[in-house]
N, C-alpha and C positions, 0 to 999 in steps of 0.2 A: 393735312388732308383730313378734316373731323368733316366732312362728308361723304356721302354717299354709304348711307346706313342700310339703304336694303343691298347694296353692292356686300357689303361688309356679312350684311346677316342670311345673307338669300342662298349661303350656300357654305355646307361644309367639307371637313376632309374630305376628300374623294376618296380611298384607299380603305376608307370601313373601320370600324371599332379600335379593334387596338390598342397601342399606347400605355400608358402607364396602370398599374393594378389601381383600384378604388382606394386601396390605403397606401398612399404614396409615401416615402421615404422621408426621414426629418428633415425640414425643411423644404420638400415638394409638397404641390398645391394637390388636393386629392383631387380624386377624378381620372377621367381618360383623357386622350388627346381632345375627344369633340366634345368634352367638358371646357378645355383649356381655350378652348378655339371660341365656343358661345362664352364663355365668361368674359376673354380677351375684347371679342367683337363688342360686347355689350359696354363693356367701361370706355372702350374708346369713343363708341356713339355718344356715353353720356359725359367726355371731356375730360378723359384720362388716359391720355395718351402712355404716358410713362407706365403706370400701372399695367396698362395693356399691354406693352411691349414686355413685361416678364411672365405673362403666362403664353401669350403668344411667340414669345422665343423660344419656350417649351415644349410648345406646339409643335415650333417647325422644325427644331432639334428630333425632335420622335417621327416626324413624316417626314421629311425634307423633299418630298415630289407631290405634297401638294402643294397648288397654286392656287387655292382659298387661302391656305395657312400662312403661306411666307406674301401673300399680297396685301392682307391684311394687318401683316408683323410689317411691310414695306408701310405702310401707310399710317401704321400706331408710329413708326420709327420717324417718318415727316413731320408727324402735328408734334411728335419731340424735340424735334428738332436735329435729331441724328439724320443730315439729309444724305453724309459720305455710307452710312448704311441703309437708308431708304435704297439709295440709288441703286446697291449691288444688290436688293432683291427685287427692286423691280427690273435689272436686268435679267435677273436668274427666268424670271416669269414668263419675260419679254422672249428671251433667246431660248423657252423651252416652247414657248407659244407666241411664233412671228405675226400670228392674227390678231391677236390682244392690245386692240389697240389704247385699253385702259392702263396698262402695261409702260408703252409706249410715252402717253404721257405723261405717266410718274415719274420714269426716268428721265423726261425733258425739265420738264420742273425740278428735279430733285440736282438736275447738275446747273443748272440756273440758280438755284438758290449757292452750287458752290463757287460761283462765277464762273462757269464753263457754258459761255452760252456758244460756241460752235457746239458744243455736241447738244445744247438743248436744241436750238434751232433744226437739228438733224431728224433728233426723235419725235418732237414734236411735230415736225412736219408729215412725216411718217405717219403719226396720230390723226393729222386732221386728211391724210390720203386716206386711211381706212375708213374714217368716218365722217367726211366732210360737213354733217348738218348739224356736228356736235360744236355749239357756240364758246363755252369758254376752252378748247382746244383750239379755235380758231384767235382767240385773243391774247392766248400763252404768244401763239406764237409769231404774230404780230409785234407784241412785247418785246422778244426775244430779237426780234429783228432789228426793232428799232431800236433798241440796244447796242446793238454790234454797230450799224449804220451812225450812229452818234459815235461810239467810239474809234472809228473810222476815221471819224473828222474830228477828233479832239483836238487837233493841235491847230487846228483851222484851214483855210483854201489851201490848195500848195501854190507856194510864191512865183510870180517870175523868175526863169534862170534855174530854178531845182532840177531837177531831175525828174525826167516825165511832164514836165510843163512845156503845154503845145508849144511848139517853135524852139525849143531849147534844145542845147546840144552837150547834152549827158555830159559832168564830170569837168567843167569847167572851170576854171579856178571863180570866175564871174558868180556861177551858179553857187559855189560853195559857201561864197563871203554871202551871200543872199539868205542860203541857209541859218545860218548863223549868227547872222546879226537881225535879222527879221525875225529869228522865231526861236529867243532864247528858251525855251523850254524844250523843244523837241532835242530828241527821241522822247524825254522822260519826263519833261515838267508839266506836263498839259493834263488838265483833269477828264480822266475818263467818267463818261455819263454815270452816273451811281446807279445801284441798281436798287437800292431803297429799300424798306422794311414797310410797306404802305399798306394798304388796308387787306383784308383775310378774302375776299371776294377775287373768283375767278375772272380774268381777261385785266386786273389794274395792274398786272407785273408781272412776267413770265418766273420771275426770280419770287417775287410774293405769291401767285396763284397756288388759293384752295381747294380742295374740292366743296361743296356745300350740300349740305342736305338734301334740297331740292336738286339735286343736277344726276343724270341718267345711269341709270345701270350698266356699265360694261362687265360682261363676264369674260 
């Protein structure tokens, strides 16, 4: 998520000063928290994610109730690649502020990228409720859809005689041999849709979708 830089920089701790003394401890970065928080913001804008993620885990270690701090430590923590801890602080965000819908779809995209695309499909949805004219939350989850929908049909049509096929009568020995010799891969052999590592641009992959520079402020 190396977009959305005025999201990132348009606002800091809410809580006030504080934070750590200006001569901070061996091996602590000097400064205050809302030293930790612009320094943080500003490396990630310029594509350093990683670096960002340790003054901004700093950050929200010392505040932990603001939601500048740990959304921005959520989103240094995505362009890292840490998406199983993106996700748990963009939930913190999310379930401290049900309105957020920028929130929302961190954590769709963040559990899409760990293949759990029923809960991205959820949140993300949720996102494009709150703010329906927001385009790449409408193509997350789109993505996300068609995802599930493909993997649905991995294994391909369901046969004559299965189970649940119009006219069949559930449980049949007829229906079983059908199963089974028609479609020796099922349950387990059939390849589920991938979910691919494709381009950084929002709406090409619910499980790839970035944020991008140009794309809208959500506070």
């Amino acid at each position: 998520m190396s977009d959305g830089q005025e999201r990132v920089g348009g606002g800091g701790p809410t809580d006030g000063g504080g934070g750590a003394p200006e001569q901070g401890r061996p091996g602590e970065p000097t400064g205050d928290v809302y030293d930790w928080y612009r320094r943080g913001a500003k490396l990630l804008a310029e594509g350093h994610p990683g670096a960002a993620v340790q003054l901004l885990s700093r950050a929200a270690a010392a505040e932990p109730q603001s939601h500048s701090i740990r959304e921005a430590l959520a989103r240094a923590q995505f362009d890292a690649g840490s998406y199983a801890a993106a996700l748990e602080n963009f939930r913190a965000v999310a379930m401290a502020d049900p309105s957020d819908d920028y929130a929302r779809f961190g954590w769709g995209i963040s559990a899409a990228r760990l293949g759990d695309f029923e809960t991205s499909a959820k949140h993300l949805a949720l996102a494009v409720a709150m703010s329906p004219g927001t385009a790449h939350y409408r193509a997350a989850l789109k993505q996300t859809r068609a995802t599930l929908a493909a993997r649905a049909g991995a294994y391909g049509p369901l046969l004559p005689g299965a189970p649940g096929y119009p006219g069949a009568e559930a449980g049949t020995e007829a229906g079983a041999e059908a199963v089974q010799l028609d479609a020796p891969d099922a349950p387990g052999g059939g390849a589920a849709a991938g979910t691919g590592q494709g381009t950084d641009k929002a709406g090409n992959g619910a499980g790839d979708a970035e944020l991008t520079d140009d794309e809208e402020e959500h506070e």
